[in-house]
N, C-alpha and C positions, 0 to 999 in steps of 0.2 A: 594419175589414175590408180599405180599402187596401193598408194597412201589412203588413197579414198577407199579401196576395198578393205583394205585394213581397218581401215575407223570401222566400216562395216561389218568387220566380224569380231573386233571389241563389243560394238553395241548387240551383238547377236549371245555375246557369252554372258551380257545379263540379263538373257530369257528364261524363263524357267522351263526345267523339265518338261516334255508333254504328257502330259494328263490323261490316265486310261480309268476306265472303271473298273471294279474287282468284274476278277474273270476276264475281260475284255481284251483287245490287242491295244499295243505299243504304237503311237502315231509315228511318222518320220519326223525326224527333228531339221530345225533352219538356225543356223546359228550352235553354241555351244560348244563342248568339244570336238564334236566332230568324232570319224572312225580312223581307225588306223590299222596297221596289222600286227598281229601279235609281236612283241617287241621292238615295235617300226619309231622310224623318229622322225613319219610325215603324218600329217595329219591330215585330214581333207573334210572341209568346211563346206556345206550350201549358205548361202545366203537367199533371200527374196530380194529381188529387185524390179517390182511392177510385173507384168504379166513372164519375166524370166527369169531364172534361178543362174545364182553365179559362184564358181565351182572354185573354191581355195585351196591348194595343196600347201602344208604351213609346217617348216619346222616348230619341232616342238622345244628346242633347246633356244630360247633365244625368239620365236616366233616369228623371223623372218616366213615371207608369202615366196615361194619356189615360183609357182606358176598360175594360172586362172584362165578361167572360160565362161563364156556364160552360155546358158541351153533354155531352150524356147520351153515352155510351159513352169510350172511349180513341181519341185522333186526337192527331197530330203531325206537325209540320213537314217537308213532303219533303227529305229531302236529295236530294244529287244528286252527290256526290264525297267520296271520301275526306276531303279536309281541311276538311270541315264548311263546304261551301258549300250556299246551300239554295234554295228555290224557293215559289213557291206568288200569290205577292204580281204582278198586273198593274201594268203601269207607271203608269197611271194612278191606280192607288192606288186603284180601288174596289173589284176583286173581290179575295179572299182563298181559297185551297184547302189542303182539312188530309186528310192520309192517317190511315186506319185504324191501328192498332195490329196488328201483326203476333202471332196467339195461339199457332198452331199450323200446322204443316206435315203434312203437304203443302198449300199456298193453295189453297184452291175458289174464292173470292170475294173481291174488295176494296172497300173502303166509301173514300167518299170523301165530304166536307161539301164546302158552297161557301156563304161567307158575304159577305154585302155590311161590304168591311172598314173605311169611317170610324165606320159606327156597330154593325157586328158582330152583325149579324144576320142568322141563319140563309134564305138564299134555297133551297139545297136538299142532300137526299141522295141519293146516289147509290152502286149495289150493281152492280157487276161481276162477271159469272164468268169465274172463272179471275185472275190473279194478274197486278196490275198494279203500275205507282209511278210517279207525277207526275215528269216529266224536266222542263217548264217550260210558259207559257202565255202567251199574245198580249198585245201592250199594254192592249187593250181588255176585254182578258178575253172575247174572243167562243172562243177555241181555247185546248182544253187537252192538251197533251203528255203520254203515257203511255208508257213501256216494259213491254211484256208479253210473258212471258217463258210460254213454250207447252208448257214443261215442269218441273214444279215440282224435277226429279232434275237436271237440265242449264241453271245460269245463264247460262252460254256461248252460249246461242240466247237470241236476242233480237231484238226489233222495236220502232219507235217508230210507235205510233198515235196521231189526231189525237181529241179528242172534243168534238163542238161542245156546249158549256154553253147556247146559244142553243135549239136544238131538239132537246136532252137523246138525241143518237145518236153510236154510234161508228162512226167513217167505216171502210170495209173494208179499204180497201189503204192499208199501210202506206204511213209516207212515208221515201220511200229518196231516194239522189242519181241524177237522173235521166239520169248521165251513165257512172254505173255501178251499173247496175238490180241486176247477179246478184252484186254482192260481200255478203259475208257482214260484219255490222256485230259484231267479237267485241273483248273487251278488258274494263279496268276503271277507271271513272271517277277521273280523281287531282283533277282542278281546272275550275273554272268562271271565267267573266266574259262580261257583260253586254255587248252594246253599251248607248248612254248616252240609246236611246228605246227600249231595252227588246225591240224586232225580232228582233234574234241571240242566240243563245244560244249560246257556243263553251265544247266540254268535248275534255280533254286526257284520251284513253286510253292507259291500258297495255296491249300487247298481250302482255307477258312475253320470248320470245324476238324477238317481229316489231319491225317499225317503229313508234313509237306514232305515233297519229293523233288529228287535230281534227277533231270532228262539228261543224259549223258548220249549225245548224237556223234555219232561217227562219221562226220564228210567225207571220206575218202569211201568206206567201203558200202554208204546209204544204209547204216543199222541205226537202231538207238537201244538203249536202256531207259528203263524207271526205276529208279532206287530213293525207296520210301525209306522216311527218317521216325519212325515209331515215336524213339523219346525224344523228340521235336514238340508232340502235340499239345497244342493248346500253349506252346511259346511265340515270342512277338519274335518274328523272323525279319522285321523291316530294316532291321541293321546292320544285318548279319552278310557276311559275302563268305565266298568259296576261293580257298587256297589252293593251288596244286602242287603237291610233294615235287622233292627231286625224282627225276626222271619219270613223272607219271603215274606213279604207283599208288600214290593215294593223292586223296579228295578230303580236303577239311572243310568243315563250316565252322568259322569262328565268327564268335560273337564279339562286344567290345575289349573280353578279358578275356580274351585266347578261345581257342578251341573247344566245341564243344560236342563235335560229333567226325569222325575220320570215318570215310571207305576206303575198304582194301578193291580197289580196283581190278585189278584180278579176280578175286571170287565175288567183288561184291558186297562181301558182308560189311555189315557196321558197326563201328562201335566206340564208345566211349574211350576220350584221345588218357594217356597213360598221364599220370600223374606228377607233375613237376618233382626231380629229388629234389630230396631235403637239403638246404645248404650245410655246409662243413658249419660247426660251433666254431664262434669266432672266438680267436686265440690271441691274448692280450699280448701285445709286444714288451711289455716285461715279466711276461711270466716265460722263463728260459724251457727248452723244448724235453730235459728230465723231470718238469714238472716241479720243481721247488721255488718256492716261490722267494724273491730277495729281499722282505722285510724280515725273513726269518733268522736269515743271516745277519741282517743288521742286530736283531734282537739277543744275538747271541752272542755278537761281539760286545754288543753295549753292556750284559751282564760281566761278561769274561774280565771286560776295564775295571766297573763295578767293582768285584773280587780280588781284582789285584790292587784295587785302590784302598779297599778296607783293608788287606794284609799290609801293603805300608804303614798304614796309620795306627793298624794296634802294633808292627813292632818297633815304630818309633816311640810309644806310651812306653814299652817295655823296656827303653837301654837305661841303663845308670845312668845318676847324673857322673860326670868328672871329678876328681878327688882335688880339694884346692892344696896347695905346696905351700905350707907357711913359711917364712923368714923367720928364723930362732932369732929373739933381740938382744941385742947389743948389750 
């Protein structure tokens, strides 16, 4: 039975991404990598299996299957951006959230499961009216991030609600940035990253024509930020992913040849990442570190020979010949 659920989620990782339209939400995914927690090394897989969904918990070094379940109806992995980044998994690694299967449009309702995830077991469900999708959830798992969308004709309006899984209610007022209450939050998700305790959650929108922007959501405390990228506009952002400095502090958006826009986290502001130093001139290994270089030397000794070989040979021109000693005759 193992074995078999395994083939089943090899054949699941050669599905493709799910497919949103600009503006629009993130479908839950079946197969593929699956969600994890910020720095975790399980993974956790749905698979479809006829009218139930069957629930993989998968190292990632080696892809050994830990455990599995299977749950009555169709659920799937929230996604959360186009390039198949995904969601659902607490940092702590206990709680696990799976989205309903999308059947039919226009959405009345969305189902959502919550399972305690080392041993995968159903803690509860949950039914929504009106049309939701997991955007991400607190370290602890006590808050869960929804986007709901108030009109099933217009993906373009949208809101991020909080839902506390603790006392099973959804908080009323959205959570906005509370230092621009009346901006309207529009665009469509390209890329995700984690801070490295799981607290932030930072997604990189397209707005099409506009500036694209970082929603920078706080799980823990229910804030967010919008941090608009100015000199972004009118660049292809579809490749682009988002770095997080040591300890938090900043936010890069690198493109395929490094960075190209850093926020100070702190104040917020943005700005063009500093410029690689110059490498040191390379310094030829035989040119010696006072700078003279050794064919000079050669050239000097080779003259020096030179000089002492013409002064032998004109004062050998110069000696007398030997006087010859005749024998007086006899």
């Amino acid at each position: 039975m193992r074995r078999f659920l395994w083939l089943l989620g090899g054949l699941g990782l050669a599905l493709p991404a799910p497919a949103a339209a600009a503006g629009g939400p993130v479908s839950p995914e079946q197969g593929g990598a699956g969600a994890s927690a910020p720095g975790g090394d399980v993974a956790y897989i749905a698979l479809g299996a006829g009218d139930r969904t069957v629930i993989e918990s998968v190292r990632r070094a080696g892809g050994t299957v830990d455990r599995f379940t299977s749950l009555r109806g169709s659920f799937g992995v929230p996604g959360v951006a186009s390039d198949g980044s995904a969601t659902g998994v607490s940092a702590d690694g206990r709680t696990l959230v799976l989205s309903g299967g999308v059947g039919r449009y226009p959405i009345v309702r969305t189902r959502l499961v919550v399972l305690d995830a080392p041993r995968l077991l159903t803690r509860a469900r949950i039914t929504l009216p009106g049309w939701f999708t997991v955007d991400a959830i607190s370290p602890t798992g006590r808050w869960l991030y929804l986007i709901h969308y108030p009109s099933a004709r217009n993906t373009n309006r949208y809101e991020v609600r909080a839902y506390d899984l603790a006392d099973r209610r959804l908080v009323a007022k959205p959570v906005i940035d509370p230092r621009e209450p009346d901006e309207a939050m529009q665009g469509f998700p390209m890329t995700r990253a984690m801070s490295a305790d799981g607290r932030w959650a930072y997604t990189l929108y397209d707005r099409g024509r506009g500036a694209p922007f970082i929603h920078a959501l706080d799980t823990e405390r229910r804030t967010a930020a919008c941090i608009d990228l100015p000199g972004l506009s009118g660049a292809d952002i579809s490749g682009m992913r988002l770095v997080v400095g040591r300890g938090g502090a900043t936010l890069s958006v690198a493109g395929p040849h490094g960075p190209v826009a850093v926020v100070n986290m702190r104040t917020r502001a943005v700005g063009r990442p500093a410029p690689a130093p110059a490498p040191p001139p390379a310094r030829s290994a035989a040119v010696p570190a006072h700078g003279h270089r050794p064919w000079a030397f050669v050239a000097l000794g080779l003259v020096a020979l030179a000089a002492l070989a013409g002064l032998l040979w004109r004062s050998g021109r110069r000696r007398p010949a030997s006087p010859v000693t005749r024998r007086p005759a006899r």
